[in-house]
Gaussian input, Z-matrix of N, CA and C with variables (Angstrom, degrees):
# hf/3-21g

backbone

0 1
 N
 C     1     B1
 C     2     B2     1     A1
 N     3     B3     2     A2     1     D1
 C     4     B4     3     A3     2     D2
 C     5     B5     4     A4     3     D3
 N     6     B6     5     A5     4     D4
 C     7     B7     6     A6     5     D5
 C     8     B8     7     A7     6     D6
 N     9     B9     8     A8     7     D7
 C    10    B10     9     A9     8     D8
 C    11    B11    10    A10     9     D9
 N    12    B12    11    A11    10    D10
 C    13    B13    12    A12    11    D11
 C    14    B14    13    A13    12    D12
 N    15    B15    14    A14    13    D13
 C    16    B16    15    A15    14    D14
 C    17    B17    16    A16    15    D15
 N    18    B18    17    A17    16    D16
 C    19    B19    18    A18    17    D17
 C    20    B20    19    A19    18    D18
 N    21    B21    20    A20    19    D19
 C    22    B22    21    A21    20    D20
 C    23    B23    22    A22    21    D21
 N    24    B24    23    A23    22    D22
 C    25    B25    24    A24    23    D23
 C    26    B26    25    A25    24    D24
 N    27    B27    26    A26    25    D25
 C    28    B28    27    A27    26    D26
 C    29    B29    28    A28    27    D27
 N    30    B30    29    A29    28    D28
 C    31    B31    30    A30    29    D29
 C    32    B32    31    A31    30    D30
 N    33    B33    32    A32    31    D31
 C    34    B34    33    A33    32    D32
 C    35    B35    34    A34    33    D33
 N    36    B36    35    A35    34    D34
 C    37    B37    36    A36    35    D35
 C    38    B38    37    A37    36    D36
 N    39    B39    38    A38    37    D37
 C    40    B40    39    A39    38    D38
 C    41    B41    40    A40    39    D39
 N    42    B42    41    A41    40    D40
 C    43    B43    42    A42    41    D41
 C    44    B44    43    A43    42    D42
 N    45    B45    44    A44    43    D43
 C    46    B46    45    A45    44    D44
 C    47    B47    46    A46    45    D45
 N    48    B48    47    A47    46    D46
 C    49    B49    48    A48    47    D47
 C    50    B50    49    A49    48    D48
 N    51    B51    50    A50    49    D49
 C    52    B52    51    A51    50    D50
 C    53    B53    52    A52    51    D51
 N    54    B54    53    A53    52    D52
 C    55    B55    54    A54    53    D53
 C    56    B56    55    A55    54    D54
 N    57    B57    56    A56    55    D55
 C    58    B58    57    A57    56    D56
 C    59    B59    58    A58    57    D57
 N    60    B60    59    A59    58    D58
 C    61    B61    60    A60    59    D59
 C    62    B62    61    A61    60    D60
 N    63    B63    62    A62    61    D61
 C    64    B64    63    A63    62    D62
 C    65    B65    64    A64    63    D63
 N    66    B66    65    A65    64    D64
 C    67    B67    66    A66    65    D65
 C    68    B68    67    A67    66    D66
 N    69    B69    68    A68    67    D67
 C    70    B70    69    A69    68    D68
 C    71    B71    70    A70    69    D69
 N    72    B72    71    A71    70    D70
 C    73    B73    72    A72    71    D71
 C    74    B74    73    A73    72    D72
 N    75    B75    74    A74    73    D73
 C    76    B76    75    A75    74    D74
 C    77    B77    76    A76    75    D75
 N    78    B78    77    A77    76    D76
 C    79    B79    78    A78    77    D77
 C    80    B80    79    A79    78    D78
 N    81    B81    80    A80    79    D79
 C    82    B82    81    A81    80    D80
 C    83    B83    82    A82    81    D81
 N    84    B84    83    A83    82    D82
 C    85    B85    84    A84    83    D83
 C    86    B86    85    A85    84    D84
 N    87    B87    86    A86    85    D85
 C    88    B88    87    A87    86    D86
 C    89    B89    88    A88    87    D87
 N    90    B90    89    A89    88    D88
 C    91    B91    90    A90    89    D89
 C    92    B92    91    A91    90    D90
 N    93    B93    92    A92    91    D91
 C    94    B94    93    A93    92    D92
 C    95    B95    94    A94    93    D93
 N    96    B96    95    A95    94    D94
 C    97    B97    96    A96    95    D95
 C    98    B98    97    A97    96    D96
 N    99    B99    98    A98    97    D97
 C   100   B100    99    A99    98    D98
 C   101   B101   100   A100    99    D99
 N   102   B102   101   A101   100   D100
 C   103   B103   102   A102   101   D101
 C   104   B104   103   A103   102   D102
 N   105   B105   104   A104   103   D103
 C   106   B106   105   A105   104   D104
 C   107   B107   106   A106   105   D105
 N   108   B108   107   A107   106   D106
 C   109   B109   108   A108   107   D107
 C   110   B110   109   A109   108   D108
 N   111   B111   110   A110   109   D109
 C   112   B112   111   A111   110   D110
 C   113   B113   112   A112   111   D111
 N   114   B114   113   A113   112   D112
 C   115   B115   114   A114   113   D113
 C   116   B116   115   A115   114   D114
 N   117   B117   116   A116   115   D115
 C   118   B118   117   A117   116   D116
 C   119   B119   118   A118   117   D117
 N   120   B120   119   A119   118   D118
 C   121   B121   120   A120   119   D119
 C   122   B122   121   A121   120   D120
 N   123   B123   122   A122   121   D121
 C   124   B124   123   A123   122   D122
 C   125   B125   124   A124   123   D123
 N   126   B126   125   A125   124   D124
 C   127   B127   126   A126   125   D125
 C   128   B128   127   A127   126   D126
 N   129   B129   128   A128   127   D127
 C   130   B130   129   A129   128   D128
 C   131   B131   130   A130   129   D129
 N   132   B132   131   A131   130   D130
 C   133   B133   132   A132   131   D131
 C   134   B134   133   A133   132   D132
 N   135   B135   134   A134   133   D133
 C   136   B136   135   A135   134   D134
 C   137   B137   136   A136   135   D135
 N   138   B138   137   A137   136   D136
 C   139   B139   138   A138   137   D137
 C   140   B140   139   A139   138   D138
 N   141   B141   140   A140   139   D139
 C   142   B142   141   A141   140   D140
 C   143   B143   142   A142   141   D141
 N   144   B144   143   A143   142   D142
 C   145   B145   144   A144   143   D143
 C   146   B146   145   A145   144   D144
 N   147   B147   146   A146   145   D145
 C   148   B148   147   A147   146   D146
 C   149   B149   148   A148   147   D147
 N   150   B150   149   A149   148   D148
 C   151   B151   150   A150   149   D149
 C   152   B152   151   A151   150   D150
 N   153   B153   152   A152   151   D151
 C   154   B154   153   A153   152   D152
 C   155   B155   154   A154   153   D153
 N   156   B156   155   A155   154   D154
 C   157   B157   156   A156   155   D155
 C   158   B158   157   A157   156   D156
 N   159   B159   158   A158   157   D157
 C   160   B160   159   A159   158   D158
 C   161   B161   160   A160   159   D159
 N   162   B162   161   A161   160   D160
 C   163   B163   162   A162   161   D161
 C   164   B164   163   A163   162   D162
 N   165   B165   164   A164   163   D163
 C   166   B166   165   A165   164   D164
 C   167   B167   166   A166   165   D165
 N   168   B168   167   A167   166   D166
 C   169   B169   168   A168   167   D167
 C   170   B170   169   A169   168   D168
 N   171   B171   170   A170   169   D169
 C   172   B172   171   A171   170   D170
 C   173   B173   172   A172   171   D171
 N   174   B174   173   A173   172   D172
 C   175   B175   174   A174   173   D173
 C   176   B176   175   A175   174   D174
 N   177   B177   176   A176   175   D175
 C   178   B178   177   A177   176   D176
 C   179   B179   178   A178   177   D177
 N   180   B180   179   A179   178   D178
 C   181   B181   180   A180   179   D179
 C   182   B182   181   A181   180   D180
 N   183   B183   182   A182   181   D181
 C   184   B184   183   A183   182   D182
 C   185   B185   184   A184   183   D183
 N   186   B186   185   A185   184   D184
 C   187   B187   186   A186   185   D185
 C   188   B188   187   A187   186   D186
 N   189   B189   188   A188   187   D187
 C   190   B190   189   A189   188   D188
 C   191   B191   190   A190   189   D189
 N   192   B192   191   A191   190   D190
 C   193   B193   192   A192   191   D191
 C   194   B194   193   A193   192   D192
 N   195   B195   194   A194   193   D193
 C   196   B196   195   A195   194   D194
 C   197   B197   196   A196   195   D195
 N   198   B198   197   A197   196   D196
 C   199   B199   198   A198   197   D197
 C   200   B200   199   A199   198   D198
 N   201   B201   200   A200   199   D199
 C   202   B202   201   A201   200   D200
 C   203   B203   202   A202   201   D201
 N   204   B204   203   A203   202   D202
 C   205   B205   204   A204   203   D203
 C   206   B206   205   A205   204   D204
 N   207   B207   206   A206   205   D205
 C   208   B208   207   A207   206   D206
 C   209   B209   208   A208   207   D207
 N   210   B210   209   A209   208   D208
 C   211   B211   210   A210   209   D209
 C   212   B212   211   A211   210   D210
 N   213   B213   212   A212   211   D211
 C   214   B214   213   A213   212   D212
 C   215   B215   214   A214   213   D213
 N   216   B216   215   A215   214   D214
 C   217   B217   216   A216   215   D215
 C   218   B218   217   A217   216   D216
 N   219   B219   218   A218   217   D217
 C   220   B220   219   A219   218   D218
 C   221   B221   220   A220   219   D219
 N   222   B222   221   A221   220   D220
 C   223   B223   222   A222   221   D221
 C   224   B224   223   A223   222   D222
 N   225   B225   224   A224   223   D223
 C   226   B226   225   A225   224   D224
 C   227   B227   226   A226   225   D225
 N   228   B228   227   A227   226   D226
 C   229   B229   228   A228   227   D227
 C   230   B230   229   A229   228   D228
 N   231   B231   230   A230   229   D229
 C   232   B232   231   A231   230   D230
 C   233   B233   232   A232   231   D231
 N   234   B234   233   A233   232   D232
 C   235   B235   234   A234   233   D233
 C   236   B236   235   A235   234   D234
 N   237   B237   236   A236   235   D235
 C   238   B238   237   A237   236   D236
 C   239   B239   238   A238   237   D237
 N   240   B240   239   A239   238   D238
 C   241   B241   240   A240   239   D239
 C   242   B242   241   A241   240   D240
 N   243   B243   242   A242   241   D241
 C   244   B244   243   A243   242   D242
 C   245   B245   244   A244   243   D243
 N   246   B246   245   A245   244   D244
 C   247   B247   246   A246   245   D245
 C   248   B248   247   A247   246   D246
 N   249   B249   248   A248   247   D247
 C   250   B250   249   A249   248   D248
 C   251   B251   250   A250   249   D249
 N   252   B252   251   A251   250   D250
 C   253   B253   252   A252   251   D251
 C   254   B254   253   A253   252   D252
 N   255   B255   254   A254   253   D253
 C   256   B256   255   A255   254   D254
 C   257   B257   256   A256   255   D255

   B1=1.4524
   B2=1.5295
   B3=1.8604
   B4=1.2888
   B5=1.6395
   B6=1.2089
   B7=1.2031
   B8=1.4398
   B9=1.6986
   B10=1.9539
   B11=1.2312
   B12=1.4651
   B13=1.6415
   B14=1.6785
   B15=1.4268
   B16=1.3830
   B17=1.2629
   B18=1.7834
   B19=1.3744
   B20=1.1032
   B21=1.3949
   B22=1.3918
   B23=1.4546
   B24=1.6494
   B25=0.9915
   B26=1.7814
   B27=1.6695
   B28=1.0849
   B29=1.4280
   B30=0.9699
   B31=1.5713
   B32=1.3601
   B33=1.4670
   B34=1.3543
   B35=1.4373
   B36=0.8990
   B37=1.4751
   B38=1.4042
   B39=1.4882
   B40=1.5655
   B41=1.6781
   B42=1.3131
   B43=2.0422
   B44=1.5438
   B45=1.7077
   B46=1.4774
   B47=1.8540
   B48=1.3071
   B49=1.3467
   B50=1.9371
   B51=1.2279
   B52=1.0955
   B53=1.7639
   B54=1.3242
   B55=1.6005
   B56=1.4979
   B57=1.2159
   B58=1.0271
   B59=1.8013
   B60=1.0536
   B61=1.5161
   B62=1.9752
   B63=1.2986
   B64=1.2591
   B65=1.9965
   B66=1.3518
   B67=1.7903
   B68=1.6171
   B69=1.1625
   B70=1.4411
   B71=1.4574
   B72=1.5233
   B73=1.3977
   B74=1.2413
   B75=1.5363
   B76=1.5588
   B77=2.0006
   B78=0.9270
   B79=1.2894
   B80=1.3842
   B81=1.4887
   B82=1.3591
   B83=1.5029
   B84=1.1870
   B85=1.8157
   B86=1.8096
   B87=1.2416
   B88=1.3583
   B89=1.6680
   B90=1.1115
   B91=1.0792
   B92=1.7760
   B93=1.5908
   B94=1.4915
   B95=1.7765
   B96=1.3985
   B97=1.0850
   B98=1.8461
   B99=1.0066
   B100=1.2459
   B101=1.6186
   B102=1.2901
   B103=1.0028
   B104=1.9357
   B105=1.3773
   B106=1.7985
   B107=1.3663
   B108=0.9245
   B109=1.7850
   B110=1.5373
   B111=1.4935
   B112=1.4041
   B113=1.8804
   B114=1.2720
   B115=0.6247
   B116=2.0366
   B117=1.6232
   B118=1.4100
   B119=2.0663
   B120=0.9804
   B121=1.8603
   B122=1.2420
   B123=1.5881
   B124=1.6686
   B125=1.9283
   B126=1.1176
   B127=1.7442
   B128=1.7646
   B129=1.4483
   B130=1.3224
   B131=1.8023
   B132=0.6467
   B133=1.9594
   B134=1.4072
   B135=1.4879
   B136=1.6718
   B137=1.5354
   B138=1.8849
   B139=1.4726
   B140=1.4822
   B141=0.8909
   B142=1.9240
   B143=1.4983
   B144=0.8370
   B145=1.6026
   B146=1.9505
   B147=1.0739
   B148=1.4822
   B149=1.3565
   B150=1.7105
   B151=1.6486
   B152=1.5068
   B153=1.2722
   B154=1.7785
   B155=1.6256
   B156=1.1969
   B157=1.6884
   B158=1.1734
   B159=1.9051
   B160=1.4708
   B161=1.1810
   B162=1.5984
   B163=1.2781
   B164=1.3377
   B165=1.1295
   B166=1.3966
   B167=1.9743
   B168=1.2131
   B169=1.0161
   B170=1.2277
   B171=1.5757
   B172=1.6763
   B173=1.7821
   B174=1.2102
   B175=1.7477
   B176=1.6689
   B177=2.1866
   B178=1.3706
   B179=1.6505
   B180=1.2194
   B181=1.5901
   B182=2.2420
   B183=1.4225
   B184=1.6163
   B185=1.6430
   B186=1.7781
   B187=1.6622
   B188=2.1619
   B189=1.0745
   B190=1.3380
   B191=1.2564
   B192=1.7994
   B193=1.3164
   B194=1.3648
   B195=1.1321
   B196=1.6794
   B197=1.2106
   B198=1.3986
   B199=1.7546
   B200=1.4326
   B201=0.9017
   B202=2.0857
   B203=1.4908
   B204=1.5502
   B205=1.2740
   B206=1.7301
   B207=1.4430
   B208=1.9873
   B209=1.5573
   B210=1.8353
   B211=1.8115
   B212=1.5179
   B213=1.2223
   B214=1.6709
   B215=1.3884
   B216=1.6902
   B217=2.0731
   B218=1.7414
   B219=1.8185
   B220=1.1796
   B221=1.5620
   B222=0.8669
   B223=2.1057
   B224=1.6396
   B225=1.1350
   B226=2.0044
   B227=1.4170
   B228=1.5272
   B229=1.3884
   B230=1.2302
   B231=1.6620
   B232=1.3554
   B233=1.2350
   B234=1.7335
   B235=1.4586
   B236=1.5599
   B237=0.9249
   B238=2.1365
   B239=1.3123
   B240=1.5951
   B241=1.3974
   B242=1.9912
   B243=1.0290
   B244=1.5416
   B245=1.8279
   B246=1.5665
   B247=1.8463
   B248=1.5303
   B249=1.6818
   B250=1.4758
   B251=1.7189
   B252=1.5068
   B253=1.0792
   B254=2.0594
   B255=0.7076
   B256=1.9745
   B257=1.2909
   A1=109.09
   A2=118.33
   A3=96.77
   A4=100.68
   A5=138.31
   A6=144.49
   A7=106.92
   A8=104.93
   A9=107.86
   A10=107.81
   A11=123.32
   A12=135.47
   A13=83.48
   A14=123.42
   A15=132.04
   A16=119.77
   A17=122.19
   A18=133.75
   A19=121.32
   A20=119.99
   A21=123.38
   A22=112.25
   A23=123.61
   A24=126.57
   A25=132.46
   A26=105.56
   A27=118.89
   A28=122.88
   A29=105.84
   A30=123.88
   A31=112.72
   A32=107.24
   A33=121.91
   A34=116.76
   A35=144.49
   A36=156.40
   A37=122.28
   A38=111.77
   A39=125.25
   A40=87.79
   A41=89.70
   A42=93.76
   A43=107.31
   A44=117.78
   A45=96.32
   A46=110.87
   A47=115.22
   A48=95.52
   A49=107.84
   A50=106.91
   A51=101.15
   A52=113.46
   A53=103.63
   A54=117.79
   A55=99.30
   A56=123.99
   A57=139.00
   A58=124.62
   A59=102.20
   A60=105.54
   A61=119.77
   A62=118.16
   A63=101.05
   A64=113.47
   A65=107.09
   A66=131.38
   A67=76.78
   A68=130.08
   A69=111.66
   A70=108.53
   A71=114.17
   A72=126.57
   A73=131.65
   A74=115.33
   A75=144.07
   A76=109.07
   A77=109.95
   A78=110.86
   A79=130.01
   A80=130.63
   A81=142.23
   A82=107.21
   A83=89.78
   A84=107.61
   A85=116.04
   A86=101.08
   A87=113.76
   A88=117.16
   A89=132.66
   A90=141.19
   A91=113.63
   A92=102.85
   A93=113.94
   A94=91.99
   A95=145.64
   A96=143.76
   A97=91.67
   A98=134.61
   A99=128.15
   A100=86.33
   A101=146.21
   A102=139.67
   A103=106.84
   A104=94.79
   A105=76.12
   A106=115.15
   A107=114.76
   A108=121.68
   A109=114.71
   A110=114.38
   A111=127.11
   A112=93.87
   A113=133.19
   A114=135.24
   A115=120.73
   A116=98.21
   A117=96.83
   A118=97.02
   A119=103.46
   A120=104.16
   A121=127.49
   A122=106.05
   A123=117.94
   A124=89.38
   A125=110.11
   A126=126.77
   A127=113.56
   A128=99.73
   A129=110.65
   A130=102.78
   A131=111.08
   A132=100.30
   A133=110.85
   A134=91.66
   A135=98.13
   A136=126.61
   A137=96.61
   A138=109.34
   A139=112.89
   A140=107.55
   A141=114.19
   A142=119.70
   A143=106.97
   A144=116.77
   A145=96.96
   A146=134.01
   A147=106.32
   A148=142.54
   A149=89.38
   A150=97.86
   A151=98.75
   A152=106.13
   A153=92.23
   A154=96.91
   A155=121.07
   A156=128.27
   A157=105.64
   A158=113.81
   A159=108.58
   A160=123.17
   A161=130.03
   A162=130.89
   A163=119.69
   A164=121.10
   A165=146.34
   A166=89.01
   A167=128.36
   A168=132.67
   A169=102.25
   A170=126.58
   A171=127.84
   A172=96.46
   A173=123.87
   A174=122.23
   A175=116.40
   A176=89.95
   A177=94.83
   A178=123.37
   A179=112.93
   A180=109.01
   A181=83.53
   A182=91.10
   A183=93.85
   A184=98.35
   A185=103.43
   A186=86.40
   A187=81.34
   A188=123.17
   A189=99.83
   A190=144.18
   A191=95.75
   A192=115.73
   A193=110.20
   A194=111.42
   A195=143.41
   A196=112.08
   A197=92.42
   A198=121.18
   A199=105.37
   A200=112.87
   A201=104.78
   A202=99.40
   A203=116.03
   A204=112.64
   A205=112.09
   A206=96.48
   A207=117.41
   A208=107.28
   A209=101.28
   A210=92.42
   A211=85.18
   A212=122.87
   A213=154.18
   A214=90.62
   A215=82.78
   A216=106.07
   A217=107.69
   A218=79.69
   A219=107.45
   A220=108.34
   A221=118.60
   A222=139.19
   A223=86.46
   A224=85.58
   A225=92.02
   A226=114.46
   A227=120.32
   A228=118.57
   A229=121.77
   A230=117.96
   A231=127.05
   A232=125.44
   A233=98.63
   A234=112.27
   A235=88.00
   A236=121.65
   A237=115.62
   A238=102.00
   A239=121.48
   A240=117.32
   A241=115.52
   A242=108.40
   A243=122.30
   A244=97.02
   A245=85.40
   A246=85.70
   A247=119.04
   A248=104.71
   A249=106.41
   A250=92.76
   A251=116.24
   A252=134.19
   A253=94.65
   A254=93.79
   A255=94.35
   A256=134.43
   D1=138.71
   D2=-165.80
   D3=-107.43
   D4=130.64
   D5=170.32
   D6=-32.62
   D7=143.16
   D8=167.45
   D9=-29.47
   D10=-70.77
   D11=-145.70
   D12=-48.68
   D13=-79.60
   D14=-169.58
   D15=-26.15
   D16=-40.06
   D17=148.01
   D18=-44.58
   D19=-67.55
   D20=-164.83
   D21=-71.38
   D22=-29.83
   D23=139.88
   D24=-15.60
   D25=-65.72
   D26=169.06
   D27=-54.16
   D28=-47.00
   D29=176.76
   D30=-49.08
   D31=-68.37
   D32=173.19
   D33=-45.89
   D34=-18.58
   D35=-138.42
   D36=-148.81
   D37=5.80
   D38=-163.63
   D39=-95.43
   D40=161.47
   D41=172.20
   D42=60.61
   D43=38.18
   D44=171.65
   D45=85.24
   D46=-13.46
   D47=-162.01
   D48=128.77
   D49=-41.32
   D50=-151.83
   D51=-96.03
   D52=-8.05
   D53=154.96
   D54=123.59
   D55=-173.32
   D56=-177.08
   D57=-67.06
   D58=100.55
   D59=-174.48
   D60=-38.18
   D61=103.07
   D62=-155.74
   D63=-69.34
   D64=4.89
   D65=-155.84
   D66=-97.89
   D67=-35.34
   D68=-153.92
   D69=-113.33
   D70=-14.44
   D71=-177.34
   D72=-110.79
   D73=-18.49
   D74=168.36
   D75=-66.71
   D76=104.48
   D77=176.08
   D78=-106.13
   D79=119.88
   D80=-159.01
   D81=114.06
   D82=157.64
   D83=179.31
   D84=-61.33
   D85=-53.86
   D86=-176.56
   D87=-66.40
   D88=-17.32
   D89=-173.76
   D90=-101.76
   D91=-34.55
   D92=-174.75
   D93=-84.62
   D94=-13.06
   D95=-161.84
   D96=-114.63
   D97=-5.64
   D98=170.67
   D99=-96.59
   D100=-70.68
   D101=-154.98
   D102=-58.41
   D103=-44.27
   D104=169.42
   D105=-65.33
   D106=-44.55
   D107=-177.05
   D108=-45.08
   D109=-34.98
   D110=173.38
   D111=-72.60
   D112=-77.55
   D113=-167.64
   D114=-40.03
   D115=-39.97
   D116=-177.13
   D117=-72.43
   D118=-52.61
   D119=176.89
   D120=-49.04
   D121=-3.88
   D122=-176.90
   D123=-97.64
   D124=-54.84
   D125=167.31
   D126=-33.53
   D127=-47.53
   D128=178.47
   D129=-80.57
   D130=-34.59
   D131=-173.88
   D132=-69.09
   D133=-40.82
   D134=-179.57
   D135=-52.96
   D136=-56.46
   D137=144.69
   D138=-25.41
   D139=-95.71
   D140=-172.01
   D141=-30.08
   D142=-65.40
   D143=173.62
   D144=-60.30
   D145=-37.32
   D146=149.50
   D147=-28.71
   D148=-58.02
   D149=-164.57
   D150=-89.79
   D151=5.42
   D152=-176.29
   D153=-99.05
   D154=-28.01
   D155=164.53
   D156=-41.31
   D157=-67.36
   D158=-175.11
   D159=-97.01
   D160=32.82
   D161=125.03
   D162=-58.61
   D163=-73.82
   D164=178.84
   D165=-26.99
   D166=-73.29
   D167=-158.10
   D168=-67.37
   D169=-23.56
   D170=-170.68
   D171=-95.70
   D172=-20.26
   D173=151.95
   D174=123.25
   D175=15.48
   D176=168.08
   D177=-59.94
   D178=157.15
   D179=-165.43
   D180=-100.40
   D181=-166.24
   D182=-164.65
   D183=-106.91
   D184=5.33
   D185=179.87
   D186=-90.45
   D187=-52.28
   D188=-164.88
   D189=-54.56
   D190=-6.96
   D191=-170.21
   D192=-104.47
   D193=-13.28
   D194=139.73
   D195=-18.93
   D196=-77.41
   D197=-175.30
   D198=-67.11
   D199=-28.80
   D200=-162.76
   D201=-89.78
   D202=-15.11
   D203=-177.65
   D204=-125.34
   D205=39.68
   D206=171.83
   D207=32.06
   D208=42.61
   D209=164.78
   D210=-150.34
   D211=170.49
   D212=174.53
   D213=-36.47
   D214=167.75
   D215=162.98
   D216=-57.04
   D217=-50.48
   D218=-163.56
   D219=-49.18
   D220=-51.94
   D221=-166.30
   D222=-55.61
   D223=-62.65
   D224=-156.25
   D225=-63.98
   D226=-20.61
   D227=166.32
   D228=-76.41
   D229=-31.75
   D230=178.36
   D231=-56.89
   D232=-21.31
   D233=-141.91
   D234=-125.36
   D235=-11.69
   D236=179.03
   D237=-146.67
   D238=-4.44
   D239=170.50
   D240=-27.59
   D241=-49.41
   D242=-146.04
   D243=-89.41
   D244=-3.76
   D245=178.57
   D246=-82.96
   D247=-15.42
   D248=-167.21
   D249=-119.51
   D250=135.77
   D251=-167.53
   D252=-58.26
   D253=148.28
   D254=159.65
   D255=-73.75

């Protein structure tokens, strides 16, 4: 019988290091469809914070980018400010 540690061990250490693949270990429908869903919205931010980089760099100001993304000047600087160098 193998002790917790030896488990958690395993666990810890699955995928290279990087833990337990949650696509391969999550069981049921409802749970594997939240995990893609996280996964596609992580896809989507990344996206975003792209195009708000290469606005910014093409000489959009932060009220339009504001607007293209249905929140304030204010929102969108707070929120991707730190993406564009000063």
């Amino acid at each position: 019988m193998r002790s917790i540690e030896d488990m958690l061990d395993e666990i810890e250490n699955a995928n290279q290091g990087a833990g337990p693949d949650p696509h391969t270990t999550i069981e049921g429908a409802g749970l594997k469809a939240i995990t893609d869903a996280v996964t596609r919205r992580d896809q989507a931010e990344d996206a975003i914070e792209a195009a708000v980089t290469q606005a910014r760099q093409d000489g959009a100001s932060w009220t339009m980018i504001g607007s293209a993304l249905g929140i304030s000047r204010q929102g969108a600087l707070k929120r991707y400010g730190d993406l564009i160098p000063a």
